[in-house]
N, C-alpha and C positions, 0 to 999 in steps of 0.2 A: 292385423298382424304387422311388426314391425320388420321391416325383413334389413335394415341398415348394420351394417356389421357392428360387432359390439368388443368393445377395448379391455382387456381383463388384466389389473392390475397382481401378477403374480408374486412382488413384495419379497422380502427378505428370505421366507422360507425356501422358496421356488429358483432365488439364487444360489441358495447353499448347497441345494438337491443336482441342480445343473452343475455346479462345480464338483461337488463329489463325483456324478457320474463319467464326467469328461475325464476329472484324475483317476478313476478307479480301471476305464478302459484303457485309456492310456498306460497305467502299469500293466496292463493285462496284454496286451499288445508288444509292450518290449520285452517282457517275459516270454510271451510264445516264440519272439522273434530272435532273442538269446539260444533259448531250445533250442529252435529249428538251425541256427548255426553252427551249433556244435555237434547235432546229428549229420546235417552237411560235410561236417567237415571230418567227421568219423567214416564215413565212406571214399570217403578218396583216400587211396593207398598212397602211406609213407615213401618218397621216393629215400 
């Protein structure tokens, strides 16, 4: 058995997957975070 860790070349595809998902949260996150503003700010009474 070889037990030395082994180096896995994840290449072009495994970049584009990591960039989609990093952008896709990221819109997902300032959307939730736009929402959650404006319901914030729906609760506090108009002085």
């Amino acid at each position: 058995m070889n037990d030395t860790p082994q180096t896995v070349n994840v290449g072009l595809a495994g970049s584009l997957t990591m960039i989609l998902l990093v952008t896709a949260v990221t819109l997902l996150m300032v959307s939730f975070y736009r929402r959650y503003k404006r319901a914030a700010d729906k609760k506090e009474p108009q002085d």
